[in-house]
Each structure stands twice: as C-alpha cells, then as structure tokens.
C-alpha positions, 0 to 999 in steps of 0.5 A, spaced: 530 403 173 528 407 179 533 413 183 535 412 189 539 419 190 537 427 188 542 432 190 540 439 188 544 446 187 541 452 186 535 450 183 527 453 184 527 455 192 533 450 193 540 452 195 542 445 196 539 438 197 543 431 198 537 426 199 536 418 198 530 416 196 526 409 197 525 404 191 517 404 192 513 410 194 516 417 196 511 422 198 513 429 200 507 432 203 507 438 207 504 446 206 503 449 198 509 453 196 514 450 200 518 446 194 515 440 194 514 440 186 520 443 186 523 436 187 518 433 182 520 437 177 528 436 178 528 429 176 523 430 170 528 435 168 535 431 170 531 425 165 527 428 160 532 435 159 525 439 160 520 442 165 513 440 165 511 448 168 516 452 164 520 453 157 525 457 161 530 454 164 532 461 166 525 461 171 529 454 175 535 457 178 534 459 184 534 467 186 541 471 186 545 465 183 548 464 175 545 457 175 543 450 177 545 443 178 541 436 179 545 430 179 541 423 180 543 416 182 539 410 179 540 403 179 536 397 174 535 391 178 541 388 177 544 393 181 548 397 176 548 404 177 548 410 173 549 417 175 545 423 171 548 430 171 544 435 168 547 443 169 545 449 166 548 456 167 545 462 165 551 466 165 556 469 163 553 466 157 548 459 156 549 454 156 548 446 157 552 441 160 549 433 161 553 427 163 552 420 164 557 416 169 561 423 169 561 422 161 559 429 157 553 427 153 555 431 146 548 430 144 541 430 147 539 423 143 545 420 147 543 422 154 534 421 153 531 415 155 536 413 160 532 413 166 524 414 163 520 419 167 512 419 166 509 426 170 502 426 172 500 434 174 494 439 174 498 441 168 495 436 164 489 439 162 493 443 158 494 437 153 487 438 152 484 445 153 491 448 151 494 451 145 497 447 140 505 447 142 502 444 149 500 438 144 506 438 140 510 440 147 507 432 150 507 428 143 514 430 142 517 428 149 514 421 149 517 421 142 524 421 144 522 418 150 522 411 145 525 413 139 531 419 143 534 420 134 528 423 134 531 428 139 536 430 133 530 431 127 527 436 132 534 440 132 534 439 124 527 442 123 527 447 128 534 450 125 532 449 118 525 453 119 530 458 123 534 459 117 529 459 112 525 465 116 531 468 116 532 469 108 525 471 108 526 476 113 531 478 109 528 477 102 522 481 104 526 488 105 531 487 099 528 487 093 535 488 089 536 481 089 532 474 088 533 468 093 529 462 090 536 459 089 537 460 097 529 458 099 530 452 094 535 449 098 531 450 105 527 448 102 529 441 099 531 440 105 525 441 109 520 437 106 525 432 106 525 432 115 519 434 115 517 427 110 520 423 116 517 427 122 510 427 120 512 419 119 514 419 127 508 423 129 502 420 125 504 413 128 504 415 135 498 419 135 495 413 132 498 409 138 496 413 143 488 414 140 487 407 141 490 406 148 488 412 151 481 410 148 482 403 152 484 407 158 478 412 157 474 407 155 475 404 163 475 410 166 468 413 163 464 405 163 465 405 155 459 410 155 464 415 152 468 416 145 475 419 145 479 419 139 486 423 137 488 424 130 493 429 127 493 435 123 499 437 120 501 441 112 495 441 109 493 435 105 500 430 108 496 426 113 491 424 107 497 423 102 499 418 108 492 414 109 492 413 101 498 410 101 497 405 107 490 403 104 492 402 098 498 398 099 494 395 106 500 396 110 496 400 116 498 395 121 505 394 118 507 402 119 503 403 126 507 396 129 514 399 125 515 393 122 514 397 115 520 395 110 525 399 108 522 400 100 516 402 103 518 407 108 523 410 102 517 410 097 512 414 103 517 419 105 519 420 098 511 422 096 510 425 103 517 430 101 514 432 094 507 434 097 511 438 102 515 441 097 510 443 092 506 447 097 512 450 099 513 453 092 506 455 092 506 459 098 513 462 096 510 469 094 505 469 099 511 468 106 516 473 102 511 478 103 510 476 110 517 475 111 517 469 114 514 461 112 507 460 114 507 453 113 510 447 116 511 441 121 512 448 127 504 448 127 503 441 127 497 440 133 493 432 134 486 434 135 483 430 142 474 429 140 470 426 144 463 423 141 466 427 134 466 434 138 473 436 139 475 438 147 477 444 146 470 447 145 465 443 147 468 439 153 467 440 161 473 441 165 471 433 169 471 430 160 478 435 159 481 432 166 479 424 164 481 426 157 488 428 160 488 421 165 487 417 159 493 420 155 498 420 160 496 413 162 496 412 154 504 415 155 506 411 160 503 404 157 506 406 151 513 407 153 513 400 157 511 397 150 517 400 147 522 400 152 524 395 157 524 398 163 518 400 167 520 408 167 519 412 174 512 415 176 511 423 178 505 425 182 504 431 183 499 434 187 494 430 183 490 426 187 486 431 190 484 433 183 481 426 181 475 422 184 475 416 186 474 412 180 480 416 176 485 415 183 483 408 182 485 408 175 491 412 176 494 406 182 491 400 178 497 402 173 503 403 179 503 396 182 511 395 179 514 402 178 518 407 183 513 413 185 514 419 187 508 424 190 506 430 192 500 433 197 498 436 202 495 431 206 499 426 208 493 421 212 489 421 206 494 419 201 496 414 206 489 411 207 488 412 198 495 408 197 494 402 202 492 397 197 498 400 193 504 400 199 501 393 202 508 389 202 512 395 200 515 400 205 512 407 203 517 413 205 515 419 207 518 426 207 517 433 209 517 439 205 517 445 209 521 451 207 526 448 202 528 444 208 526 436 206 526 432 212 526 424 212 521 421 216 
C-alpha cells in the first residue's frame, strides 16, 4: 500500500496543506525548523494514532487553534483506494475521531493496521538508552501493528489498573471500611488480562531478539552479540519458559500455531501466578495507595555481549542497536502482514555511517519512502542505487509552505 495524498489542517506549524505524494521516493528537504518532520509525523500519526516525538496530541495542534485534522489518501496495487481521516480536538472538550472511507471507526482495533508505517528517527535511541515506557511504548505499537485486538487488551488493562489504584486510593485513607471484595474482583480480572498480554509480549520480543540479532549481526560483521529478553511480574517469564520446555512446544508458541488447550492451560497458570502475587503485595499497595505490581511496569532488556546497553554501551552500539530493531519491526510486520508498510525517514541519514545507511537501503527496494534532510545533493547521490528505475520526487520545506518541485 502506499499514500498518494496528505492533506492537513491546523496540525504542528501547518495551517493548511493539500499535497499529492509519489509511489516511490518522497524527499523533503530544506532548513531545520521549517516542517519538514511535521510531514513525517502526520502520516505516522494518521496510520498509527500515535506520535513518535509526543505523548500529547495537545502539542500537534497548531498555535491559536482548538484542534487538527490529517486525512490520507492510499491505494493497494490493485487500485483500490482507501481514505484515513484522523481528528483530534482539544477543545470544548477531547476528544477523538477516526474514520476509514468517511466510516467513524468505533474502536482503534478496527482502524490500526490499515496502512502500516514503519519510522526511522534520531528518536530511536530512546529504545535503547530511554526509560522503560519507551520500550513498552515501541513493543506495544509493533504489537497492534499485527495483531490490531491487542489495541483493545491495552485499553482493558490501562482501565482496570486505573480502577484498582483508585480503590487503594480510597482504601488508604478510609479505615471504616474493608475492600477485599472490591480489589478481589480487579484483581481476578487482571491477572487474567495480564495472563494473555504477557502472552503477546514474551512471543514478539522473542521474535524480535532473533531478527534484530540477524540485522545487527550484519551491521557489526557478527563481531557483536545482541539479545532482547522481557522482564515482566516477577517470576511470570519463568513460569512461561518452564512450561514450553517442559512440553517442548517453544516453536509452536513463537510461530502462533500453539493449539487452543495449550493456550488456555498457560494463561490459566500464568493468571494464578499473578493473582497470588497480587494478594501478597495486597497490604503493602493499601499503605501506599496505589498497585506496585503489574504488567504497567513491563521493560524488554537490550544486552550486547551479556552487558545490558543502558549502562555499558557507546552511543555508535546504542545507535546500531536502534537500527537492528526497527529493521527487525519492519521485517517482522511484513512477515505477518501482506502488504509492504510505508517507510518514514526522518533525518536519519546523516546520524548513520555508511555501512548503517547501506543496510537502512538494502531494506527498501519495494516500499514507498519518504525522507527528510537538509541536503538535498547528498540524499540524492546516497539513494542513487535505490531511485535507479524510479522517479524520486522532491519537495521543498520552507516555513510550512511545501513546494513540489
């Protein structure tokens, strides 16, 4: 699938912007601030209901206005097109609308996934040096990329773990009264959500530790090893690895042909292990008026040579560590998926040598890209090999006016 239209109201230095985009390659190019990644992060927004710079859709909307509005045109390669339409007001009150073909989309689920995006930023390097809710925030997103219900398992958990924080709130200061019957039921329920979201998560990272060790392997002449495992409730991961060993059904479970009894049999285990340490922190979260364990606090730790990134890498190891993985992100969603999803670049060749860069185009021979940068005669002389038998439009950014050359 590739996008052949963006139009924008209102969002980031943008007041209005109608333009048709190529097939191919798309470069916009021109001085820093001027709106070039703005451009970048509407069609990831308009695909993926998420910015990769900000958690606030507050900080999208162009100053003086209550609000934006991306609407993308894309088309398959049979011709069929589909229109994406995402708005987001801020005022009188927020609120959210999504639409597919002029159709609201009740639920993300039905909306995500339609038009895949994978992005490439300098903010990457957050994966791997960041805080844990950047890896959640990145292992998530490729999640409902394939599997968009796990968008509505998100939304369940974030909603039950606000419910139960807000009775221990409560419980904390009112000691007229008892709330075991009240935390029983949360409870009960979130082990169970949790159960089946450390399912989703332990299989994809374990995907994503071998291809980005493929990826990385290439990158650094295999000279370097990276892995990827994920942490979670204390004790779940191991409860989970006992049972595949044991019943020697790894490969089943990664590849997703596991069979029905043997899920049920692993969540089953998985929610009572969650539910016992629940109860036993039961005292200890009252007094503190809020839950200190669940699946909230998940983290995937990235280690190369067995040392863990964070703490003992170079910003050159981070930045290929980060490359691994979204290539990784990307190989993965076409494994899954049956289309090739669009490619966003933004600014990142110039933080990549050469082998990095050649590695980054190896991977883009099929899909529609577009990137940003400053220099418009060196991107073009790096993509030569790429644009060969392509046309590779250009377009440039000055001041939120965006001029098609």
């Amino acid at each position: 699938m590739f996008i052949t239209n963006i139009s924008l109201n209102d969002f980031r230095n943008y007041e209005r912007l109608d333009l048709d985009v190529g097939p191919s390659v798309n470069i916009f190019y021109g001085d820093n601030a001027q709106g070039k990644t703005s451009i970048i992060e509407a069609v990831y927004v308009a695909c993926c209901v998420a910015s990769h710079r900000t958690n606030k859709d507050s900080e999208m909307i162009r100053l003086g206005s209550d609000g934006y509005k991306i609407k993308l045109i894309a088309e398959d390669n049979d011709g069929y097109k589909t229109e994406l339409y995402d708005e987001y007001i801020e005022k009188p009150r927020q609120k959210r609308i999504l639409k597919q073909d002029s159709i609201e989309s009740r639920r993300i689920s039905d909306y995500i996934g339609v038009c895949n995006t994978v992005i490439f930023a300098p903010e990457d390097l957050n994966i791997v040096k960041g805080a844990p809710s950047y890896r959640r925030k990145f292992l998530n997103t490729l999640i409902m990329k394939v599997s968009p219900t796990y968008v509505n398992l998100i939304g369940s958990i974030n909603h039950s773990i606000n419910q139960k924080n807000a009775i221990l709130k409560t419980a904390k200061f009112d000691q007229t009264r008892k709330y075991d019957a009240d935390l029983d039921y949360w409870d009960f329920y979130l082990a169970d959500i949790s159960a089946e979201l450390i399912i989703y998560r332990y299989r994809f990272t374990q995907m994503l530790s071998e291809y980005a060790a493929k990826h990385h392997g290439d990158i650094s002449d295999n000279s370097e090893d990276l892995k990827i495992t994920y942490s979670s409730i204390t004790g779940t991961v191991s409860v989970l690895e006992a049972y595949l060993s044991e019943n020697n059904i790894s490969n089943e479970f990664i590849t997703r042909n596991l069979s029905q009894g043997n899920y049920e049999r692993i969540k089953a285990i998985l929610s009572k292990h969650i539910l016992s340490k629940f109860r036993s922190s039961r005292e200890y979260d009252i007094e503190k008026g809020v839950s200190s364990i669940g699946v909230n606090k998940d983290d995937i730790d990235i280690s190369l040579n067995g040392l863990s990134m964070r703490s003992f890498s170079s910003q050159g190891q981070q930045r290929t560590a980060a490359l691994a993985l979204k290539l990784a992100e990307l190989e993965i969603i076409c494994k899954y998926t049956t289309t090739m999803p669009v490619l966003l670049l933004d600014d990142v060749f110039s933080e990549l040598d050469l082998k990095r860069r050649v590695s980054l185009v190896s991977t883009m021979k099929n899909a529609q890209i577009f990137i940003t940068c400053t220099d418009k005669s060196f991107i073009a002389e790096e993509l030569s090999t790429l644009t060969e038998g392509k046309t590779a439009r250009y377009f440039k950014v000055s001041c939120g006016t965006v001029i098609s050359e």
